[in-house]
N, C-alpha and C positions, 0 to 999 in steps of 0.2 A: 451415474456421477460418483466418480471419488471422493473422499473428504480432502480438507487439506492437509498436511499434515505440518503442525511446530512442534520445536522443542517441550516435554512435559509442562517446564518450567511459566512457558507461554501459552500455558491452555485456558488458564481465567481469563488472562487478557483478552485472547481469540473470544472465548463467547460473551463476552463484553462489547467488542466490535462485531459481530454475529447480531447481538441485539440491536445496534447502533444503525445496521444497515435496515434491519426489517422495514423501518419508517423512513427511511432517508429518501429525498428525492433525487429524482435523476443527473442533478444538476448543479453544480451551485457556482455565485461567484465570489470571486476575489479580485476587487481591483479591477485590472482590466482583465484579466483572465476567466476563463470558465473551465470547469473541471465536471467532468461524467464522472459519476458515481456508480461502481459495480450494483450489482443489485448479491444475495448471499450467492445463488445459484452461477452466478456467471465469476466467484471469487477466484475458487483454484485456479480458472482460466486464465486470469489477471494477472497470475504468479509467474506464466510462459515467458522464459527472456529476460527476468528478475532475479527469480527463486530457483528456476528451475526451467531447465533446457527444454523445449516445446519437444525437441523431435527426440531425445533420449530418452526422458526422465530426471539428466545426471541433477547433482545441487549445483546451484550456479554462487551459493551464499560463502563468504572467507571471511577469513578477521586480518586482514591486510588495506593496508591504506588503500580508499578507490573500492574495496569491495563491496558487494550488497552483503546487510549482514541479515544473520539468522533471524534475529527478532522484526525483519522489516515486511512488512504486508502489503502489497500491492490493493489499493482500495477504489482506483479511477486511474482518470487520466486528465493528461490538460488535451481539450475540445482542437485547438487548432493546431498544434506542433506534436500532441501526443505523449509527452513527455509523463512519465510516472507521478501519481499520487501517492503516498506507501506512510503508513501509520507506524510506530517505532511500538511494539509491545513488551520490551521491559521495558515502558514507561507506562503506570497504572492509568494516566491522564490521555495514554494514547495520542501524543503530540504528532501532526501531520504534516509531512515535507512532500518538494520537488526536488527531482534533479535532470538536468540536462541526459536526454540518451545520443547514442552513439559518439560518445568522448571517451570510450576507451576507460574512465572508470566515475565511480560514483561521486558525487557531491554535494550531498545533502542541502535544502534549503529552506530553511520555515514556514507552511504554508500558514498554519492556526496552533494554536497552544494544546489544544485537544480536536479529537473529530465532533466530540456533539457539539463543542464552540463554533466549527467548522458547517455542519450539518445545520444549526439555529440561524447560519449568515440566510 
C-alpha cells in the first residue's frame, strides 16, 4: 500500500485526520443520510475519481471553479447515492462536506463543522 500523498503544507492536518479515523466507526448519520466512513487503510483508495485518476495516477485536483481542490480529502461516502464525503485540510478544524458527483463539477456542501463533531454524531 502507497501513502497518500498532500501538499507539505497539509501534512499536520492529514495526521490529525489519520488519528480521527483510527477510532471512527463505520458509519454515521446525518439527518436522513448516512455516510461509510473509510477506515486509514482503505484512504488513498477513497481518493480514485476525486484526487486522482484511478487508472493513471494523473492529479484530478485545480483551483478553478467546480474543481476538487488540493486540500480536499476524500474520507466516506454517502451509503445510498455515493456521493463523496471529503474533509477540507487547510482548515485546522477539518470541516466536512458533500458534493453531488457526476455534475460535471464540484459543489461543496456542509456536512459538520469538524470530522470529530461529525464522528461523536
Amino acid at each position: 500500500m502507497s501513502e497518500l500523498e498532500v501538499d507539505a503544507e497539509f501534512r499536520p492536518a492529514l495526521e490529525a485526520l489519520r488519528e480521527l479515523l483510527a477510532d471512527a466507526p463505520d458509519e454515521v448519520e446525518v439527518g436522513e443520510d448516512t455516510y461509510r466512513i473509510s477506515t486509514i487503510a482503505e484512504l488513498e483508495e477513497a481518493q480514485h475519481g476525486y484526487r486522482v485518476n484511478p487508472l493513471t495516477g494523473d492529479d484530478l485536483t485545480g483551483d478553478g471553479s467546480g474543481d476538487w481542490r488540493r486540500s480536499w480529502v476524500t474520507v466516506g461516502w454517502e451509503a445510498d447515492l455515493g456521493d463523496p464525503l471529503f474533509v477540507d485540510l487547510a482548515r485546522a478544524d477539518l470541516p466536512v462536506f458533500t458534493a453531488m458527483h457526476g455534475g460535471g463539477s464540484w459543489e461543496p456542501e456542509p456536512v459538520a463543522l469538524s470530522l470529530a463533531s461529525l464522528l461523536r454524531t
